[in-house]
Each structure stands twice: as structure tokens, then as C-alpha cells.
N, CA, C and O atoms as CSV, one atom per row, in Angstrom:
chain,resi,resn,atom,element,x,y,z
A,1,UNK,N,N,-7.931,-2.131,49.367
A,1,UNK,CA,C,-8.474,-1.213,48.384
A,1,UNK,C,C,-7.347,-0.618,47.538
A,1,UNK,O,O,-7.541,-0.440,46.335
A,2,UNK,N,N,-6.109,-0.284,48.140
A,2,UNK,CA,C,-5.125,0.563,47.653
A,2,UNK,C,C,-4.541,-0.548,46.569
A,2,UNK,O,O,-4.200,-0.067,45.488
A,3,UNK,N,N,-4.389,-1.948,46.733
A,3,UNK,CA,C,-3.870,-2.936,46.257
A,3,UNK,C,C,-4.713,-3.215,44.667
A,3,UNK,O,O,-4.195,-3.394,43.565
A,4,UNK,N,N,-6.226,-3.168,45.056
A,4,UNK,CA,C,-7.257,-3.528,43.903
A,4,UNK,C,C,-6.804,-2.441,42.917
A,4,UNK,O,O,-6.393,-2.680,41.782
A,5,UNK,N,N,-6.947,-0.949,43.592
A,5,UNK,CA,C,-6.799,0.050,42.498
A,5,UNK,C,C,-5.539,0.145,41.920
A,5,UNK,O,O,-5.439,0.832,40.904
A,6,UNK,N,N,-4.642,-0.365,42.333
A,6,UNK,CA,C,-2.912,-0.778,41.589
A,6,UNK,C,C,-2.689,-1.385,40.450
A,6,UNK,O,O,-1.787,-1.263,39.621
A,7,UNK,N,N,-3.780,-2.170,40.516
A,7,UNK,CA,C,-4.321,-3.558,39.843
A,7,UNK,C,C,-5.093,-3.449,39.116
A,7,UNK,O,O,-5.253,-4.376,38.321
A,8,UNK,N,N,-5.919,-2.305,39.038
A,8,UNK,CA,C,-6.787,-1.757,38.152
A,8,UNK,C,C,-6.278,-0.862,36.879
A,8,UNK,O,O,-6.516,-1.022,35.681
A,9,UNK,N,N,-5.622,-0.024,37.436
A,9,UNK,CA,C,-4.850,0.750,37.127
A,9,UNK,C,C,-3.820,-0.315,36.210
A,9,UNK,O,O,-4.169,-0.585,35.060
A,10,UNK,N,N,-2.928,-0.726,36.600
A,10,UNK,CA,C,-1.702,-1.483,35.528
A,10,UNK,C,C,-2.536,-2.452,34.766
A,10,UNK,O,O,-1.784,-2.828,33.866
A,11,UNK,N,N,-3.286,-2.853,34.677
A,11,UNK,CA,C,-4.273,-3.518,33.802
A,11,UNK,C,C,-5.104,-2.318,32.625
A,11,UNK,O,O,-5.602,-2.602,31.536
A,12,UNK,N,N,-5.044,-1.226,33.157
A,12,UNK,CA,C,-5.599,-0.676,32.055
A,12,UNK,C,C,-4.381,-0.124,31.500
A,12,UNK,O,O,-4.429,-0.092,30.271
A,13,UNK,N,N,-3.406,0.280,31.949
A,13,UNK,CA,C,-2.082,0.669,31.407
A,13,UNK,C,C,-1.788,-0.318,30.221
A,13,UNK,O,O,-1.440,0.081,29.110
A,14,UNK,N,N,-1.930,-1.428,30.497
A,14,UNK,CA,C,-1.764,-2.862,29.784
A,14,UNK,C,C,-2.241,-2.777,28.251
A,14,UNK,O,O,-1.751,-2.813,27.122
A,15,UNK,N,N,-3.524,-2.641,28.901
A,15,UNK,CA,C,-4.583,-2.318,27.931
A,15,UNK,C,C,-4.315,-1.025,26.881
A,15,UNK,O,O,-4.914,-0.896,25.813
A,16,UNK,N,N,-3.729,-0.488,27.178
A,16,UNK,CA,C,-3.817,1.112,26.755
A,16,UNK,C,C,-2.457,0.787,25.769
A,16,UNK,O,O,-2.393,1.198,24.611
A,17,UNK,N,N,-1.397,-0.008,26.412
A,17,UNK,CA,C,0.252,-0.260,25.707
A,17,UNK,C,C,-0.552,-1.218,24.505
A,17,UNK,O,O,-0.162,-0.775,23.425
A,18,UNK,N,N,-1.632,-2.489,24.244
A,18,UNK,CA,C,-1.737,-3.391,23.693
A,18,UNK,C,C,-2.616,-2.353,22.644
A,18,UNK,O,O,-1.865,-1.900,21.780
A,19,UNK,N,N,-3.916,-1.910,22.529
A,19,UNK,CA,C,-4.096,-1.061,21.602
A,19,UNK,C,C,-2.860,-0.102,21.019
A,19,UNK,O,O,-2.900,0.258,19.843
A,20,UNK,N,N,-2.518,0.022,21.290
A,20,UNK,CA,C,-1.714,1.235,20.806
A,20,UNK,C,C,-0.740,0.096,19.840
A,20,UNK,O,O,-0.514,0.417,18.673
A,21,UNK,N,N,-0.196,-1.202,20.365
A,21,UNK,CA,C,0.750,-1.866,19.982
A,21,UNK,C,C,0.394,-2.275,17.862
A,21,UNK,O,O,1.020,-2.183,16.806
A,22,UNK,N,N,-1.337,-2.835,18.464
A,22,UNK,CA,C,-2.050,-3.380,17.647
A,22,UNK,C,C,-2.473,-2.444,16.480
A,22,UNK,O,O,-2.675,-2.843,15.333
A,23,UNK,N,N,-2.575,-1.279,16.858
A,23,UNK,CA,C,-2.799,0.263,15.977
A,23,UNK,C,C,-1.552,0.550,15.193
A,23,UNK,O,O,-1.616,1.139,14.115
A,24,UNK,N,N,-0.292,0.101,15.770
A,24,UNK,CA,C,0.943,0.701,15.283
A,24,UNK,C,C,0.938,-0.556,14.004
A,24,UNK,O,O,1.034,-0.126,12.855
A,25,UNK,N,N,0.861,-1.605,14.136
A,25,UNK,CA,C,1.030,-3.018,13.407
A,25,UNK,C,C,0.039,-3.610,12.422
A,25,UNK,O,O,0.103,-4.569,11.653
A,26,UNK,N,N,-1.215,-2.411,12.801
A,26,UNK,CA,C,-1.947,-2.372,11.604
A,26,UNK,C,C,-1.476,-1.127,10.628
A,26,UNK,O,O,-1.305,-1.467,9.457
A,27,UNK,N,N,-1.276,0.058,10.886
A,27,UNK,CA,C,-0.763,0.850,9.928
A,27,UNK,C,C,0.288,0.270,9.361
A,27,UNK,O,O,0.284,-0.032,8.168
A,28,UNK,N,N,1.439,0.023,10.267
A,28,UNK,CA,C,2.380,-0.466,9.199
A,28,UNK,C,C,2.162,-1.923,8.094
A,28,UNK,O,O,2.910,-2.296,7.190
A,29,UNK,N,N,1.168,-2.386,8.460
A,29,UNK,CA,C,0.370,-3.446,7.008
A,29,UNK,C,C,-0.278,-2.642,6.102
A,29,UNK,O,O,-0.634,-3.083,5.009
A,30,UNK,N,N,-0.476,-1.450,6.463
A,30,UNK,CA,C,-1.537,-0.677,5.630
A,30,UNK,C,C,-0.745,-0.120,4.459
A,30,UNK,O,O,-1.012,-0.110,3.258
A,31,UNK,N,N,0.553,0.453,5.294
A,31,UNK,CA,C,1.510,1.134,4.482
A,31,UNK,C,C,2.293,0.041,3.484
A,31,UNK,O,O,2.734,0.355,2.378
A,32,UNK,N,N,2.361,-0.919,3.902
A,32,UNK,CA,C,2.859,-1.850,2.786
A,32,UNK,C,C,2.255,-2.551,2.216
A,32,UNK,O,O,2.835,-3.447,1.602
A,33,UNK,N,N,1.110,-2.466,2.182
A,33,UNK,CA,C,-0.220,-2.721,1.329
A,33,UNK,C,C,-0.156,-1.399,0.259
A,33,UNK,O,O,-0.116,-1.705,-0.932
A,34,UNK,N,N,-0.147,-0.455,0.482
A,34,UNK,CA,C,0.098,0.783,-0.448
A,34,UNK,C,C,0.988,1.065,-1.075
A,34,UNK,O,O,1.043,1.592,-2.186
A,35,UNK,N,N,2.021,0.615,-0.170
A,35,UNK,CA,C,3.357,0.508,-1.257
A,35,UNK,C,C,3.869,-0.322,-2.372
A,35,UNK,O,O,4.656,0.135,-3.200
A,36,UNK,N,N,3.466,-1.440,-2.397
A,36,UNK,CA,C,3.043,-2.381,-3.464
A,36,UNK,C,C,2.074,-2.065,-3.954
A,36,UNK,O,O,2.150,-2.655,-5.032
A,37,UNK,N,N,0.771,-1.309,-3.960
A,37,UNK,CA,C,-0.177,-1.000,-5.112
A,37,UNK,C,C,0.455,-0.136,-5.546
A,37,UNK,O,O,0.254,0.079,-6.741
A,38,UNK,N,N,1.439,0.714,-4.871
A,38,UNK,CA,C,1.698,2.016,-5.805
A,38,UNK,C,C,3.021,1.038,-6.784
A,38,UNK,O,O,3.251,1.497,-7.903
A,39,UNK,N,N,3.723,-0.067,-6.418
A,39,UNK,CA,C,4.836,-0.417,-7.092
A,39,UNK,C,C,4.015,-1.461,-8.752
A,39,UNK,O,O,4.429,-1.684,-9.890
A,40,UNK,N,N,3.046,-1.729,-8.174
A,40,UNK,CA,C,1.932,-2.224,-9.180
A,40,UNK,C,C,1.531,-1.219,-9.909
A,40,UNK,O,O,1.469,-1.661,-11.057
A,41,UNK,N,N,1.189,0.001,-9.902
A,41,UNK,CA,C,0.292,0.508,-10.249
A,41,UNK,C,C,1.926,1.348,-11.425
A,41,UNK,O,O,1.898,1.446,-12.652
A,42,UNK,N,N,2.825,1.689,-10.724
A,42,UNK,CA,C,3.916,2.435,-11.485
A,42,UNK,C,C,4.737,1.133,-12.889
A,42,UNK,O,O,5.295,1.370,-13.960
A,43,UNK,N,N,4.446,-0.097,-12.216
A,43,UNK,CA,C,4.990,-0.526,-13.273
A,43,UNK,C,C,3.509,-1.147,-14.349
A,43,UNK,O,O,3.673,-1.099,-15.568
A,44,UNK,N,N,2.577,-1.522,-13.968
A,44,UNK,CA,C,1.364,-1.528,-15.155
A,44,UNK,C,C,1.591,-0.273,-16.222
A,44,UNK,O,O,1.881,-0.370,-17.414
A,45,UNK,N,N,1.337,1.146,-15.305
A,45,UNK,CA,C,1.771,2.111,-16.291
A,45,UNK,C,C,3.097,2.213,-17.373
A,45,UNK,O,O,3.149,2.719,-18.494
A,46,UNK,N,N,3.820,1.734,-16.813
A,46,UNK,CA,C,5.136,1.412,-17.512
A,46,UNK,C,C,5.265,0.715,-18.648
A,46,UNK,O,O,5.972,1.032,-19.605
A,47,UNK,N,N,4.397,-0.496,-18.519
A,47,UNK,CA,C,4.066,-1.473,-19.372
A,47,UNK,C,C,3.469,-1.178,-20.259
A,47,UNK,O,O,3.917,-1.513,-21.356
A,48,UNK,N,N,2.167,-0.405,-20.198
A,48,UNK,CA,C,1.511,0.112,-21.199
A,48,UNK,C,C,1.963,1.261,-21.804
A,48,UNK,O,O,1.307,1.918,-22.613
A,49,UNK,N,N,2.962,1.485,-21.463
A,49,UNK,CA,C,3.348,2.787,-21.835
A,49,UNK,C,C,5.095,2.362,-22.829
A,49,UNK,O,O,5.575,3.021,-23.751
A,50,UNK,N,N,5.513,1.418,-22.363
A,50,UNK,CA,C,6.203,0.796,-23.407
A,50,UNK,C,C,5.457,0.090,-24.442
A,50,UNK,O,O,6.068,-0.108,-25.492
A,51,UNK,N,N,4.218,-0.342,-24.350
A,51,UNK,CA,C,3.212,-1.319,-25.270
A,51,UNK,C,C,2.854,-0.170,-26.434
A,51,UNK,O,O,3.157,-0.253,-27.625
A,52,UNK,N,N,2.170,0.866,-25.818
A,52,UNK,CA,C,2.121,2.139,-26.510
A,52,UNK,C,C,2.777,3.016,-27.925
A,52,UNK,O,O,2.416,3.690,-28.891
A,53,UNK,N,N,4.314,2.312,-27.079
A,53,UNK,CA,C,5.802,3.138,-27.729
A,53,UNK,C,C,6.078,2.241,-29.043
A,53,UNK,O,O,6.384,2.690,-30.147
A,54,UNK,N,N,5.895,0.761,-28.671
A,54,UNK,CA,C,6.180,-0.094,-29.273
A,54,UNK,C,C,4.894,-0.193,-30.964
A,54,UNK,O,O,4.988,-0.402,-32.173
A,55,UNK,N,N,3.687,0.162,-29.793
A,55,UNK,CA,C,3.028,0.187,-31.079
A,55,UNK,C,C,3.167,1.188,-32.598
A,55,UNK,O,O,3.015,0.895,-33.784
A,56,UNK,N,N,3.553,2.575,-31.836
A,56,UNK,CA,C,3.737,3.904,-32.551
A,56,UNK,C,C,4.838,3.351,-33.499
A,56,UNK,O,O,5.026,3.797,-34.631
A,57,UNK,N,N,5.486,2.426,-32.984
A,57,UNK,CA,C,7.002,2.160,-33.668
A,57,UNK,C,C,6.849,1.273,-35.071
A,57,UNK,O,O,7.595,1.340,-36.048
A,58,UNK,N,N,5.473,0.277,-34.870
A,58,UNK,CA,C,5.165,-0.433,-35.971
A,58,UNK,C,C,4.548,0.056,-37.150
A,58,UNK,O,O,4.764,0.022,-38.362
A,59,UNK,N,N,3.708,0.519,-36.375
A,59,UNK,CA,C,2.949,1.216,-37.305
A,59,UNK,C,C,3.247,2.892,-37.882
A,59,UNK,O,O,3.387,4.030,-37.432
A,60,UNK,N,N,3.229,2.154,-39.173
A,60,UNK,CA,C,4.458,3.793,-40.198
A,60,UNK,C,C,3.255,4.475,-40.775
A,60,UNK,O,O,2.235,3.795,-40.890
A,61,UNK,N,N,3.242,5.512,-41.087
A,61,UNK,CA,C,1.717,6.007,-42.046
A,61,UNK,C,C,1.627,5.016,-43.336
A,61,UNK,O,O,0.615,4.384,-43.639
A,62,UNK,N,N,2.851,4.990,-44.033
A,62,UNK,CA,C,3.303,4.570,-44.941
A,62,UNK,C,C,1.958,2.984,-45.406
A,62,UNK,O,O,1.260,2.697,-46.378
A,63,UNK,N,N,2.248,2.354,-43.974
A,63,UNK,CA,C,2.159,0.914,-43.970
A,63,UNK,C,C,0.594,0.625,-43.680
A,63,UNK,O,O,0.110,-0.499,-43.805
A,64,UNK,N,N,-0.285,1.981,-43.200
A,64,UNK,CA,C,-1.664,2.079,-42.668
A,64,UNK,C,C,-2.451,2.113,-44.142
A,64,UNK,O,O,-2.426,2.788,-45.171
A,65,UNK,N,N,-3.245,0.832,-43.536
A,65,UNK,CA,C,-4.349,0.200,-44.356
A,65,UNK,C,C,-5.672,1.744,-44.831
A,65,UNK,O,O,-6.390,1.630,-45.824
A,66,UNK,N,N,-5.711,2.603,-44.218
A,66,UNK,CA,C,-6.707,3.225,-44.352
A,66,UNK,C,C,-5.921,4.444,-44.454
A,66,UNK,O,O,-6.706,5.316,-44.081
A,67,UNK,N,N,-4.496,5.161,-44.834
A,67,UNK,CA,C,-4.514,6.198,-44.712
A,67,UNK,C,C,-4.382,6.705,-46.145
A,67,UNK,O,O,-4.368,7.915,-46.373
């Protein structure tokens, strides 16, 4: 009996180290899943925001069809 419950016992210990392992190794995918949307998301803005700059730059009042 003393042997089964030893055995019971380090098997759920097991169990208890492997969740925990699998929990740690999904956050850290999570976090670098986020960290690339945020490195996506900072340079899209960037882009459009030089596209933006670039446009202001062409266009003079001077040169506007309707002003």
C-alpha cells in the first residue's frame, strides 16, 4: 500500500511539473506572437505615416487642381 501511494503520488507530481512545463511554453509563444504584432503594427504605422509625409510634400497649394 505504502509503495502504490509513492507511486501515486510521484505520478501526480509528474503531472503537476508537465502542466506547468506546457503552461510556461505556451505563454512564452503567446508573448512572441505579440511581440511581432506589436513590431508589425509599429512599423505599418510608420509606413503610413512616412506615405502621409511624403504626400503633404507633393502636394503644394500652389499645384491643387481645386484650390
Amino acid at each position: 500500500m505504502q509503495k502504490q501511494f509513492a507511486f501515486i503520488t510521484l505520478l501526480y507530481l509528474l503531472a503537476k511539473i508537465a502542466l506547468f512545463v506546457l503552461i510556461w511554453i505556451a505563454t512564452i509563444r503567446i508573448q512572441k506572437k505579440a511581440m511581432e504584432a506589436k513590431k508589425r503594427r509599429e512599423a505599418l504605422r510608420q509606413r503610413q505615416q512616412e506615405s502621409a509625409n511624403t504626400e503633404k510634400e507633393y502636394i503644394k497649394p500652389e499645384d491643387h487642381p481645386f484650390l
